[in-house]
N, C-alpha and C positions, 0 to 999 in steps of 0.2 A: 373284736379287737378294739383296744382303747387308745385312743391317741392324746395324748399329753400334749400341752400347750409347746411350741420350740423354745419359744421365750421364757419358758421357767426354767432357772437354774437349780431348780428341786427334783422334781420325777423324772424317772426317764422317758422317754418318745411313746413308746409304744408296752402297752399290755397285754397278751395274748394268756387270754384264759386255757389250763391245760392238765387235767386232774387232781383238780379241786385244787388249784394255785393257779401262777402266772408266770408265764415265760415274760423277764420284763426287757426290753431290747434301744438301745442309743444309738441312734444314728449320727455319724460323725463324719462329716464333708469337709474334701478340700477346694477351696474356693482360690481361683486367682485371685491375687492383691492391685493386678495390673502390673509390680513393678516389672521392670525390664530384667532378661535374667543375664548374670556375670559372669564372673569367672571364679575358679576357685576350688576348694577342697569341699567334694558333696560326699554327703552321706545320707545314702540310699534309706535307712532304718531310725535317723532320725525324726520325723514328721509323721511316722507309724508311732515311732514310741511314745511322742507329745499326745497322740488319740489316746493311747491306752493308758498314760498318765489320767489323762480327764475321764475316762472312762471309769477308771479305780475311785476316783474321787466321786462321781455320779452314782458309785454300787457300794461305796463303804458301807453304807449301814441298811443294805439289802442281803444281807448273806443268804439268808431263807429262801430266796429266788433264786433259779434259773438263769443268768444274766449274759445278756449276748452285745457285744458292740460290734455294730454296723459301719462298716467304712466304704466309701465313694469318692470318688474322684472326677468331681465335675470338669473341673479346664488347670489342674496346675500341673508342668509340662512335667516335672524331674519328681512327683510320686509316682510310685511306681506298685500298685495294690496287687503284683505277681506272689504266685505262692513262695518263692524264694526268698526275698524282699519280707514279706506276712511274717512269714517262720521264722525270719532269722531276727524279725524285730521282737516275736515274743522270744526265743529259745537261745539269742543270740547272735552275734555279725558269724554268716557262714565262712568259715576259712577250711585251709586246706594242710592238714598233716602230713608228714610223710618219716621215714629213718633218711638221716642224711645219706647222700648217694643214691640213695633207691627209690626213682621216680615214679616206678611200675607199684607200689606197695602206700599211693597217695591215698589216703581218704578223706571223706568231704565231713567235715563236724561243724557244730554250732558253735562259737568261741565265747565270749563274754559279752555284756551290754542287754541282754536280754531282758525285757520287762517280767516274763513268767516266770521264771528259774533265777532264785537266790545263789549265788556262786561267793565261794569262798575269796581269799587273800590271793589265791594262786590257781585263779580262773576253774578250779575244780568245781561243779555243778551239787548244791550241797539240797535245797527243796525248792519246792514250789512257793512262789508270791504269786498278789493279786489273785488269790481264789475266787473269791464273790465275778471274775469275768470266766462264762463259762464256757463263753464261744467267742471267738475273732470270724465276724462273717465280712467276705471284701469283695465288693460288687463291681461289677466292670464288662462291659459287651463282649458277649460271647462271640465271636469272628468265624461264624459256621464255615465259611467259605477258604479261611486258613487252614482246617481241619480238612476240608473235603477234597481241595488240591490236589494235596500231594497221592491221595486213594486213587485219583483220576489222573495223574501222573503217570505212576508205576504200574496201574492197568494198563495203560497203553504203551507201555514202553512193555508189558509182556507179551501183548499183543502184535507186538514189534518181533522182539525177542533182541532188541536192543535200546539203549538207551539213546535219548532224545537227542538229536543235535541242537544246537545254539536256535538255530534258524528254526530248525521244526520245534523248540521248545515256546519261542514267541509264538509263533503261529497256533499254540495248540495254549496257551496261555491265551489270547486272542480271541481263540474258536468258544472257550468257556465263559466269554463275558456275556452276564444277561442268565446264566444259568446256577442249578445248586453248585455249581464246582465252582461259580466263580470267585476266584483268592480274594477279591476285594468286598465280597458280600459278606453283612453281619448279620 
């Protein structure tokens, strides 16, 4: 594996040799600035889609590669590198469809604003932009202990053959600290 200088604004980060070519890969971190945070209208898919702007610009004239951008999220509190968030900054801000009056018949689509998909005049998804990115990878700790919870939850509550009171739910939250179940272990 090659590692490129950070401070060049020419190649990207990383080269990984991979039948007879290279996977070539940008790493792109969000760094706190320090400032203090306000109030205001956020948007979620913004600060993904500024990555994969400079990411497009980093691969323009790489097509012949493999091209992956790497995204991290060192300390800035309001990105949010979830796959919802991910998807909807290449494919679009995810919104919600529905026939008026008919709540039961909603689905969840990708709307407009997306970096990957060219969309027409009237939000219709017409092709693909930015090819030369050929992977969005978004790294962020895996929370083993969020996942294994709730397994050790619903065992015991079968074990029960009912579900946990208030009281025995602290308690049995409690009993798992220190262990693989515990909700707060990553």
């Amino acid at each position: 594996m090659k590692n490129f200088s950070r401070a060049a604004p020419g190649p990207p980060d990383y080269a990984i040799p991979y039948g007879g070519t290279h996977v070539l890969l940008d790493v792109k971190d969000f760094v706190s600035d320090g400032v203090a945070l306000g109030s205001g209208a956020y948007d979620p898919y913004a600060p993904i889609r500024a990555k994969i702007n400079k990411g497009r610009e980093k691969f323009k004239d790489l097509e012949k590669f493999c091209c992956g951008l790497v995204l991290y999220n060192v300390d800035k509190p309001l990105v949010d590198l979830g796959p919802d968030f991910a998807f909807g900054a290449m494919l679009g801000n995810i919104a919600i469809t529905f026939p008026i009056g008919t709540f039961d018949k909603a689905k969840t689509i990708f709307g407009t604003g997306g970096r990957m998909i060219r969309c027409d005049k009237k939000s219709k998804p017409m092709e693909p932009q930015n090819t030369t990115i050929s992977a969005l990878v978004a790294l962020g700790h895996l929370q083993v202990g969020y996942k294994r919870f709730p397994i050790a939850e619903r065992k015991r509550e079968q074990e029960l053959g009912r579900r946990l009171s208030p009281e025995e739910f602290h308690n049995f939250v409690e009993s798992r600290e220190g262990t693989e179940d515990d909700i707060s272990s990553l």
